[in-house]
C-alpha positions, -999 to +999 in steps of 0.1 A: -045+071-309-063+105-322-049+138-322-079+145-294-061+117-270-028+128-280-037+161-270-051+151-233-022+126-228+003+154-231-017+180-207-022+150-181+015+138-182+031+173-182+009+182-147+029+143-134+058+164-145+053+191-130+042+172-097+069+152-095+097+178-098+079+196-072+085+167-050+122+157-060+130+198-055+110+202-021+120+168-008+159+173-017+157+207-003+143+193+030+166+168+037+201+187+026+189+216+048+162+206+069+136+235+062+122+252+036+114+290+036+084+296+014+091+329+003+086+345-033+121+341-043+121+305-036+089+299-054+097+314-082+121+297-091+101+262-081+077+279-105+101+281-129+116+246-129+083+221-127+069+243-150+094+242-180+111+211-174+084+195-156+064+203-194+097+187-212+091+158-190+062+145-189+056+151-229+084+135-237+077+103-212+044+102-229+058+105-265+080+079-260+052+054-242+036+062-278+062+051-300+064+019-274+031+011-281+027+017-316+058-008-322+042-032-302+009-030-318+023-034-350+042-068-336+009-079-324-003-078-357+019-092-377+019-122-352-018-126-344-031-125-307-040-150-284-075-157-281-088-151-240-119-168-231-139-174-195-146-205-176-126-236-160-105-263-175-073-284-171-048-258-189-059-233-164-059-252-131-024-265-149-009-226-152-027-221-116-009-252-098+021-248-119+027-214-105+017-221-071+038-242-057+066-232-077+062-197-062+056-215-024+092-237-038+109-201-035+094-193-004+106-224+017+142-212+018+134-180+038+111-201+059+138-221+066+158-194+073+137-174+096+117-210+113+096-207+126+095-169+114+103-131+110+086-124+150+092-084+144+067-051+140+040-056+164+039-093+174+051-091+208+027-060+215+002-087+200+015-119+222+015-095+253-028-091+247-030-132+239-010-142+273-010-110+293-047-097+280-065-075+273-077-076+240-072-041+223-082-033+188-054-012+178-045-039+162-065-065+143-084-085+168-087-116+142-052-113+134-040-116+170-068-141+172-054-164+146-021-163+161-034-176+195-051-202+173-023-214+157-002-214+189-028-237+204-025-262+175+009-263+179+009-267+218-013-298+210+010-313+187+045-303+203+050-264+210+041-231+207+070-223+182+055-251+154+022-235+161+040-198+143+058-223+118+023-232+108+010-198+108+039-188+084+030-219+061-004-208+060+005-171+048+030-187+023-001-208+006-023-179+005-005-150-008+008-179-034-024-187-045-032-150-043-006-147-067-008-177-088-046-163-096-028-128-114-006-152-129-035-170-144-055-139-153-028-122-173-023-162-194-057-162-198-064-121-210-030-106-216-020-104-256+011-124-249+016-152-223+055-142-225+038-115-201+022-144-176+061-155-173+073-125-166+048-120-136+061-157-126+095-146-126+088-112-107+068-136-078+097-158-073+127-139-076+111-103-059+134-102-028+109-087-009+085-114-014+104-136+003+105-116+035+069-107+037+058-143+030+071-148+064+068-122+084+043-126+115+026-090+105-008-082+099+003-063+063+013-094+046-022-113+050-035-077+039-015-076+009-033-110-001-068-095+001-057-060-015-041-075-048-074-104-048-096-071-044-076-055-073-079-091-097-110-094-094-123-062-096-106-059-130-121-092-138-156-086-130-152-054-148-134-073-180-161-099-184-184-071-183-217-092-173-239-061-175-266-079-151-279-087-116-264-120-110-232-121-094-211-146-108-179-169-090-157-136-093-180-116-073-184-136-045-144-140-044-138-101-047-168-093-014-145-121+002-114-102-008-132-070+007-140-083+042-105-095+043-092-065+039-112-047+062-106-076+092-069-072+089-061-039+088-081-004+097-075+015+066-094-013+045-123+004+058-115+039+041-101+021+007-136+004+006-153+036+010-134+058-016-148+029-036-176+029-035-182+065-038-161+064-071-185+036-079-216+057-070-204+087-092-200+058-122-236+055-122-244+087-140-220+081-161-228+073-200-221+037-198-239+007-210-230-013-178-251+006-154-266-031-138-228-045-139-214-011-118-249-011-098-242-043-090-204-040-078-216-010-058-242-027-041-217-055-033-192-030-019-212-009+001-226-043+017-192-054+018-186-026+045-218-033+061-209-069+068-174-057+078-181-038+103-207-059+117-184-086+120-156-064+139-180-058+159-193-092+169-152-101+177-151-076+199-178-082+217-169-117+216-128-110+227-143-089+255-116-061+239-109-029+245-109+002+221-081+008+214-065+046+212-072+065+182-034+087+178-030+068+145-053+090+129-037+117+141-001+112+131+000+138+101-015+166+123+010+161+154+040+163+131+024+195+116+016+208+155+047+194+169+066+213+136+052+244+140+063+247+179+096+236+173+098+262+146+076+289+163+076+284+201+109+299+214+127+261+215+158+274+201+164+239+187+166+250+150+187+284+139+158+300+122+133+297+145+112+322+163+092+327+193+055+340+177+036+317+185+003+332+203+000+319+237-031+307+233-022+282+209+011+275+226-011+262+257-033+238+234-005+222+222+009+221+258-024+201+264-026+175+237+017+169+234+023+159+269+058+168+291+070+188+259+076+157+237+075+181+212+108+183+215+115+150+204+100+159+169+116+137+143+112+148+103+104+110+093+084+096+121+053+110+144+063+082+166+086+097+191+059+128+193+027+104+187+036+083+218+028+110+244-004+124+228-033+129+247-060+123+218-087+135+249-082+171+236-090+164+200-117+138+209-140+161+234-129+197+227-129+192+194-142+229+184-112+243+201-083+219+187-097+225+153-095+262+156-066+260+167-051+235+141-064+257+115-055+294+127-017+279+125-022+265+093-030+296+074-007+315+101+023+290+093+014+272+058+050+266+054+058+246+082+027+222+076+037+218+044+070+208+051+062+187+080+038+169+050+068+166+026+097+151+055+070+126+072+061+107+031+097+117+013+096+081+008+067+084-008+073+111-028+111+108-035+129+075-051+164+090-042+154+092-009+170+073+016+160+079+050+127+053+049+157+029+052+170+051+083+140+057+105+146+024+132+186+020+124+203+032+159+233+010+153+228-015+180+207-042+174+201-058+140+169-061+118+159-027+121+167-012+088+136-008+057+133-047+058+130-053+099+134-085+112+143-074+149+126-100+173+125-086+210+143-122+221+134-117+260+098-113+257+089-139+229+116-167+247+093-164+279+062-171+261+078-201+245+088-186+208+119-187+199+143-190+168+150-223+152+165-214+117+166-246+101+194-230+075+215-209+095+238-199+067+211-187+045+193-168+076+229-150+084+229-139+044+192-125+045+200-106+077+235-085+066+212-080+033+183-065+058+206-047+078+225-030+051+198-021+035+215-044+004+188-028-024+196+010-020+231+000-035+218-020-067+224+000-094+190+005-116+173-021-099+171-005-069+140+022-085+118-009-084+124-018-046+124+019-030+090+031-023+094+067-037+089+055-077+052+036-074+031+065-069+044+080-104+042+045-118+007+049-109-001+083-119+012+074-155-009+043-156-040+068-147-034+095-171-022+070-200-057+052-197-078+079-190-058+098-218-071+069-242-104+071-228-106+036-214-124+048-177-133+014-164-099+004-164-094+029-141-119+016-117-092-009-103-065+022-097-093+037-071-083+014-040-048+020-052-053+060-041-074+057-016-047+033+000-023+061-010-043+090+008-040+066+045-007+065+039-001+102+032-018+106+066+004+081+089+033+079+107+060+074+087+074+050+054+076+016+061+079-011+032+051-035+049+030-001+043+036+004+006+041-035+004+001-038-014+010-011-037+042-026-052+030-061-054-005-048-072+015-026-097+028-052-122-006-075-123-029-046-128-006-021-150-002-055-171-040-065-172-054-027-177-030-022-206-039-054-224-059-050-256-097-064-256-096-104-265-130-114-255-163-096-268-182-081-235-212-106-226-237-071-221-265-092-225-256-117-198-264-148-214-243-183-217-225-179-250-218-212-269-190-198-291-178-164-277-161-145-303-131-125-299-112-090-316-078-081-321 
C-alpha cells in the first residue's frame, strides 16, 4: 500500500471514529437519562472526546487491518494462490449441491420445531385480507398472494396448515440456494477456499438463520433477493465483460432486482440509489463504461418492470392502497418529541410550554386524540397508529412549514428523537431493540418474535403442529430471553448496533486502496441503511439483509484479483490469471 493510501485510509477511518463515538456517547446518554440538552457545555466536551480518541481510534483500527493484511499477503505468497476461473462444471455444481442441502439439513430441525411455522409479524394482518378481504398493499400483495396459493395446495391435498409447511419448505430451498451460490462464488474467486468453509459454517450454525428460514414474513424471501442482488452484482462487476451482452449473471441479478422490489417497498428506493450511483460511474475514468452502461440500463429497467408489474397485481387483486404513515415514522417521533418536550405535557421534568400555537394546532391535526402522549423513544408505533397522514398528503405546504420552523426552533429534540428511534442501529451495547414488544405476558415477543395470535390463525384452520416439541420449547426460552445479548463476545456479531461500522470500514478500507468498483456492491447496502434510519423502530427481520450480506461481500470485495478482466469480451480459450 503507498504512503498516498496510507494517508487516505487514516483520514477516512479516523472520521468512522469519530462517528461512532458520537453515537456510543449520544446514544448512552439517551438511554441513562432520557434527553439530551444540546448546549455548548455538553458539546464541547462531545467535541473533545470523538475528536481525540475518536482520531486514536480509527488510526489505530486501520493500522492494525494493515499489519493483518500484510502478514497475510506475505502467506499468500509463500503458498501460491488458487487459480479462479468462469464457467460450469461438476466441481462447481459439487460445492453448490454440497452446500445446499447441507445448509437445508440444518434448517429441518427448526422446521420441525416450529411445523408448520413461525405464524408471527404480520401474517394474521395478512390472512385477515386473504379470508376476510380486501386486498391492501401495505403489505406485499404477491407475498400475501403466495400464501393463499400455498394454502390452496394444501387444502387440496389435506389442509390448510401443510399448505404453510410447504410455504416454509419453499423459503428453506431458496434462501439455501441463495446461499449455497456465495458459498460457490467465494470457492471459486476467494484466495483461499478455507474462506468458502467458513461461510459454510457461518450458514449452518448462524442461529438466526434458523429462525428466519421459517418465519412466514415477507423479510426473509427479501433477504434471498438482497444478498442474490449483492452476488451478482459483485460478479458481473468481477468478470468485468466490458460489452453490451448480458451474460447468465445479468439476467439472474434483474431477477434478483424485481424480487426485491415485489416483496418489500423499500426495494424500490435501494434500486434507485443504485442506479443513480451507477449513473454518476459513467463519467468516471474507467475502462468499463459499456459494462457500468450496461448494469445501469438493466437497473433502471429493472425498476421500470417493477413497478409495472405491482401495478398489474393490483389491478388484478382488485386492492386497495394502502396508507402511507410508514413513510412517515421518523417525522412523527420528531413531531410527537417535540410536543411532549415543548407543549406544556408536563410528562418529562425539563419540559416547557413554548411551543407557538400555531404549530401546537397542526400537530393537534395530524396526531389524533393526543396520542402524542403515548410517545415511545424506540418505536413510532404507539404514535404512528393514530396519524392522520391526510394533513401531510393535501396540505402539504403547511405541514412542511411547520415541520421545518420546529426543526431549526428545536434542533435538539429532532436529533434525539433520531438517535432513541435507530440506537439499535447505531449502538452494539444497546439493548432495548430486544425490549420494544417484551410486556411480560405472552411469549415470542422479544428481538427474535415468534408470538402467533392463536385465536385468529386457529379459526382460519392454522395451527401449531411442532413435530419436535422438545427442541421447539428450547428455541422459544432462547427467543424469549433474548439468549444472544448474554454470550460473551459473540453476541457483537448478533446485535444489530455493530454492522453499520463493519460496513463503513469495509468502505473506507477499499476506497482507501482505491479499488471503487468494489464499492459498487456496498451502494444497496446504504441505501437499505438510509429506509431503515427513516422507519419505525429496530427489528432483526429489518437489519436481517444486512447481516447475512456482510460476510459474503466483505469476503469477496477483499479478495485479491485471480482472473484477468475479459475487457474485450471475447471467449477466452486459456484465461490467464495474477497473484
Amino acid at each position: 500500500m503507498s504512503g498516498r493510501q496510507k494517508l487516505r485510509g487514516y483520514c477516512l477511518f479516523s472520521v468512522i471514529g469519530w462517528l461512532f463515538l458520537f453515537c456510543c456517547r449520544t446514544e448512552k446518554e439517551l438511554a441513562e437519562r432520557g434527553n439530551i440538552i444540546w448546549d455548548g457545555h455538553f458539546l464541547l466536551r462531545l467535541a473533545l472526546v470523538c475528536l481525540t480518541a475518536g482520531t486514536l481510534l480509527g488510526c489505530a483500527v486501520f493500522f492494525l487491518l494493515s499489519l493483518l493484511r500484510e502478514w497475510i499477503a506475505a502467506r499468500r505468497g509463500s503458498r501460491g494462490t488458487v487459480p479462479g476461473s468462469v464457467g460450469f462444471s461438476p466441481r462447481r455444481s459439487t460445492v453448490f449441491l454440497f452446500s445446499w442441502l447441507l445448509i437445508v439439513l440444518c434448517r429441518l430441525p427448526a422446521y420441525l420445531a416450529y411445523y408448520p411455522a413461525i405464524c408471527s409479524y404480520d401474517t394474521t394482518i395478512q390472512m385477515e385480507q386473504i379470508f376476510d378481504g380486501p386486498y391492501i398493499d401495505h403489505h406485499p400483495l404477491l407475498h400475501t398472494l403466495m400464501l393463499r396459493a400455498f394454502m390452496s395446495l394444501g387444502a387440496l391435498i389435506s389442509d390448510r396448515n401443510l399448505g404453510i409447511g410447504l410455504y416454509a419448505l419453499f423459503q428453506i430451498l431458496l434462501s439455501s440456494a441463495v446461499f449455497s451460490a456465495g458459498i460457490l462464488l467465494i470457492y471459486e474467486y476467494a484466495s483461499r477456499r478455507l474462506w468458502a468453509a467458513a461461510a459454510l459454517l457461518y450458514c449452518c450454525l448462524f442461529p438466526f438463520h434458523a429462525y428466519m428460514s421459517v418465519s412466514v414474513t415477507k423479510d426473509a424471501i427479501f433477504c434471498s433477493f438482497f444478498l442474490a442482488l449483492s452476488l451478482f452484482l459483485w460478479l458481473i462487476l468481477r468478470q468485468g465483460r466490458n460489452c453490451w451482452k448480458p451474460g447468465a449473471a445479468d439476467c439472474l441479478y434483474v431477477l434478483s432486482a424485481l424480487g426485491m422490489i415485489l416483496f418489500r417497498s423499500n426495494g424500490i428506493y435501494i434500486l434507485l440509489a443504485l442506479t443513480i450511483v451507477l449513473l454518476f460511474s459513467l463519467f468516471s475514468k474507467s475502462g468499463r463504461r459499456k459494462l457500468l452502461l450496461r448494469l445501469t440500463v438493466e437497473t433502471a429497467a429493472s425498476l421500470v418492470v417493477g413497478e409495472l408489474l405491482l401495478t398489474g397485481i393490483f389491478a388484478l387483486s382488485h386492492a386497495e392502497q394502502g396508507d402511507r404513515r410508514e413513510m412517515l415514522s421518523l417525522p412523527i417521533q420528531q413531531l410527537a418529541r417535540t410536543y411532549v418536550y415543548h407543549g406544556g405535557t408536563s410528562l418529562v421534568p425539563d419540559g416547557d410550554d413554548t411551543l407557538p400555537d400555531q404549530d401546537r394546532a397542526l400537530i393537534n391535526d395530524f396526531i389524533l386524540e393526543q396520542a402524542y402522549l403515548q410517545y415511545r423513544p424506540d418505536i413510532s408505533d404507539p404514535v404512528k397508529r393514530y396519524t392522520n397522514t391526510y394533513v401531510a398528503r393535501y396540505r402539504t405546504k403547511e405541514f412542511l412549514n411547520t415541520y421545518l420552523g420546529l426543526f431549526f426552533r428545536y434542533p435538539g429534540d429532532y436529533l434525539n428523537a433520531a438517535l432513541a428511534v435507530n440506537a439499535g442501529y447505531l449502538y452494539p451495547n444497546d439493548t432495548s431493540h430486544a425490549l420494544i414488544n417484551v410486556n411480560g405476558k405472552e411469549r415470542g415477543m422479544g428481538y427474535i418474535q415468534t408470538r402467533w395470535v392463536d385465536q385468529d390463525l386457529n379459526a382460519w384452520g392454522i395451527y401449531k403442529a411442532s413435530k419436535w416439541e422438545w427442541l421447539h420449547e428450547k428455541l422459544e426460552d432462547f427467543a424469549d430471553r433474548n439468549a444472544y445479548l448474554h454470550i460473551p463476545l459473540l453476541k457483537y456479531v448478533m446485535v444489530p448496533g455493530v454492522y453499520l461500522w463493519f460496513w463503513l470500514l469495509l468502505a473506507a478500507w477499499l476506497w482507501a486502496r482505491r479499488r471503487y468498483v468494489n464499492l459498487l456492491p456496498l451502494v444497496p447496502v446504504f441505501g437499505c441503511y438510509i429506509t431503515l434510519f427513516l422507519g419505525p423502530t429496530v427489528q432483526m427481520r429489518y437489519l436481517y439483509p444486512l447481516m447475512i450480506t456482510l460476510p459474503f461481500i466483505g469476503i469477496l470485495t477483499l479478495s485479491p484479483k485471480i482472473v484477468k478482466e475479459d475487457i474485450s469480451c471475447k471467449p477466452q480459450k486459456n484465461p490467464g490469471f495474477t497473484a
